[in-house]
N, C-alpha and C positions, 0 to 999 in steps of 0.2 A: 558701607557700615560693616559688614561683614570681613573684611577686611579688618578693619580697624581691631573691631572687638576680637577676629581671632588672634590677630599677632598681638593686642594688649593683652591677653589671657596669658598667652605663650611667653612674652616678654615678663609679665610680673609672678610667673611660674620659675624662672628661669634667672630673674634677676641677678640673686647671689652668683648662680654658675657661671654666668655670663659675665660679671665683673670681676669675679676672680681669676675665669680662664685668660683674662686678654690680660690681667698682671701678671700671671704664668709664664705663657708664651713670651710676653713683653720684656721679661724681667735680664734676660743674658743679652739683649740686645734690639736693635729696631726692627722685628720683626711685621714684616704687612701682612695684610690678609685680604684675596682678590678673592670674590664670590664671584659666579657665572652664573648667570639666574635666567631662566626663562618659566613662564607658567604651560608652555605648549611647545610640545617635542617638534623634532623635522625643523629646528631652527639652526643648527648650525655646532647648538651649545657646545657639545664635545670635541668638535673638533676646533673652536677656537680655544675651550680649554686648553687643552693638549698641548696646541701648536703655541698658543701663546705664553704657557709655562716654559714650554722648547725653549723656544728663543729667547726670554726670560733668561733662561739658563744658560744659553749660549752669549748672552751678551756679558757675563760676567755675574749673573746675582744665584744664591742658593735657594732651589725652588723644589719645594713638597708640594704635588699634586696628589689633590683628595677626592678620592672617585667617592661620592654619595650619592652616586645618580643609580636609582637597583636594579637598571643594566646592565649597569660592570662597566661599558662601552669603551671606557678608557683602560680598562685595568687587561681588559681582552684585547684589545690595541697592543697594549706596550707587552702584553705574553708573547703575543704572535710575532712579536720582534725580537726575542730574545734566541738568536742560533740554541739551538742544541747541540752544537758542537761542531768545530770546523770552521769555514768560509762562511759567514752568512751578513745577515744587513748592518750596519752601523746600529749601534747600542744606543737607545733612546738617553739625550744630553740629562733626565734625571730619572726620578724612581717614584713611580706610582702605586698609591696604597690605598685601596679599597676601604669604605668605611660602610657600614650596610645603614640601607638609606633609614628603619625605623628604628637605628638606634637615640635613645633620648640625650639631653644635655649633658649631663654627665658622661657619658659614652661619647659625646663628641668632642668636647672641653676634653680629656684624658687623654684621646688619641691626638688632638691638634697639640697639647704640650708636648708630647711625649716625641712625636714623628720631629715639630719645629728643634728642640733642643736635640737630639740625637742628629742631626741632618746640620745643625749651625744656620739653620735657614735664615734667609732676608726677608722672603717672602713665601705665603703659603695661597695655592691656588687651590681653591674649592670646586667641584664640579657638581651642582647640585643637582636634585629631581626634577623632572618637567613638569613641576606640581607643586600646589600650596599645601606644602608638609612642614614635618616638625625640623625637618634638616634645615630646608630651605629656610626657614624663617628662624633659625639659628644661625646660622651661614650671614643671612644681612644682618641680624642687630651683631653680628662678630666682625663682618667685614671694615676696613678703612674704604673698600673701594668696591662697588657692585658695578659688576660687566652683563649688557643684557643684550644679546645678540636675536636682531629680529631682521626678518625674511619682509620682500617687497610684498605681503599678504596684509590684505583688510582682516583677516581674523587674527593674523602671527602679530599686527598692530595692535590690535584690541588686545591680546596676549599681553605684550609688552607694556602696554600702558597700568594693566594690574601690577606685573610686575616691577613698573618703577612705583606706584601706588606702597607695596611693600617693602620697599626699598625706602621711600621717604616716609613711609611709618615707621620705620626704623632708626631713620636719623630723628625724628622728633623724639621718641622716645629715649633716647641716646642726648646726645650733646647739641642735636641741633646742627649740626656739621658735617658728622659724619654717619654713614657713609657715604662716598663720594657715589656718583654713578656716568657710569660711561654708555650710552649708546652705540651700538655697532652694528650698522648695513652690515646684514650676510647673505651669501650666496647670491649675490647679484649676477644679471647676466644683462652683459654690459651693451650696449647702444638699445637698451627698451626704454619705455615711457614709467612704468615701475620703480625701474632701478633709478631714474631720473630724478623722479620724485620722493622716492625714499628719505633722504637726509631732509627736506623742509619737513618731511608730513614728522619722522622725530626730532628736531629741531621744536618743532610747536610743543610737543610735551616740555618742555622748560628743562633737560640736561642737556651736558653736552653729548657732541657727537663727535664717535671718532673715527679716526683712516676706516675704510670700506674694505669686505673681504669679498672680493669675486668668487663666483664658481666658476674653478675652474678644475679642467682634466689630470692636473697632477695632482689636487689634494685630494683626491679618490685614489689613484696610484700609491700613494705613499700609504693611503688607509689599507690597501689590499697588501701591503707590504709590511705593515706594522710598523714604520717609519715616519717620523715627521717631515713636513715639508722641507724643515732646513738640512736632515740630512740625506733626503731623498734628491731634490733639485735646490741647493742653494740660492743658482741665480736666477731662478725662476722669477717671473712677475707673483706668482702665488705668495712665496718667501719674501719676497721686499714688501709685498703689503704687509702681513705678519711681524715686518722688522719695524715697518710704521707702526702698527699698531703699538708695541713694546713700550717704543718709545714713548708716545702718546702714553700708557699707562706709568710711565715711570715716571713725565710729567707732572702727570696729576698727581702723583704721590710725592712727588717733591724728591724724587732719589736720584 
């Protein structure tokens, strides 16, 4: 219930902004909007953000990543990538732009038109707060598609299941439809009884689920290097799961 009644408060708070910004955004073209949602940190969220706006970007589509998470984590990411001048790492595939996590609806609707149309974007990837905030709960009634990355933990489950809770309070209050939601194993570590059983125990929540992200030693490498997976080790197994993954979301978006 607490649930409900906060995001209905927040939702009929926000109404106008929120149906005006997605005519906004929407209006020069088919623009998406992938939210990354989790209610409890150490899951994974930013760095699937990241990697999967990356590769997003490298498969061919124009992609705004929006750091609202107010540790920056991505936005300190793609700094540290950035040579100072000289020889240095490959230039992350787009451009991340910080948005501070307690700015209200209007501050968020402003910056999503402004960055999607200036950018020609397809798609805009949100990387939200580890918490039931006003971003977060702007982010899903905005999104077409909520991504919620959860770890082989009984608590990061319970996490997760609030979090699709908010996510399908969202589609009710919306059209009933939308937004879509995607499940995704993270940080699995592969031949345990955890990661085994991970995909039925979310499967039983009623979304789907999609390609698995291992933990693995290059996607820490790439993090210490300010570099994404794809252009730290392309052919990594790290990277083909990430290109699964892609996939898997452009699916569901019908693109």
């Amino acid at each position: 219930m607490y649930f409900r009644s906060y995001l209905y408060r927040c939702f009929t708070l926000s109404v106008y902004t929120l149906r005006h910004v997605r005519r906004a955004i929407t209006r020069n073209g088919a623009v998406h909007i992938i939210s990354v949602i989790n209610l409890k940190g150490g899951v994974g969220k930013t760095t699937i953000a990241l990697n999967l706006a990356a590769t997003l970007a490298e498969q061919g589509q124009r992609v705004v990543l929006i750091d609202a998470d107010p540790q920056q984590s991505a936005t300190q990411w793609a700094q540290h990538g950035q040579p100072a001048g000289g020889p240095g790492p490959a230039p992350l595939p787009l451009v991340v732009h910080p948005l501070q996590a307690d700015a209200g609806a209007p501050q968020f609707k402003a910056a999503l038109e402004q960055l999607a149309q200036a950018a020609q974007a397809t798609l805009v990837v949100i990387d939200c707060p580890p918490e039931l905030s006003d971003p977060a709960l702007v982010a899903a009634l905005l999104a077409d598609l909520v991504v919620v990355p959860v770890t082989p933990s009984p608590l990061d489950l319970w996490a997760a299941k609030q979090a699709v809770a908010t996510a399908q309070e969202a589609r009710a209050l919306r059209d009933g439809v939308k937004p879509l939601i995607s499940l995704v194993p993270s940080k699995l570590l592969p031949q345990t009884i955890l990661a085994r059983d991970l995909p039925a125990a979310l499967a039983a929540l009623g979304e789907p689920v999609a390609p698995a992200i291992t933990q693995r030693v290059a996607l820490v490498e790439a993090i210490v290097l300010g570099q994404t997976i794809g252009t730290y080790a392309k052919t990594s197994p790290a990277a083909a799961e990430f290109a699964a993954l892609a996939q898997h979301t452009l699916r569901r978006l019908t693109l």
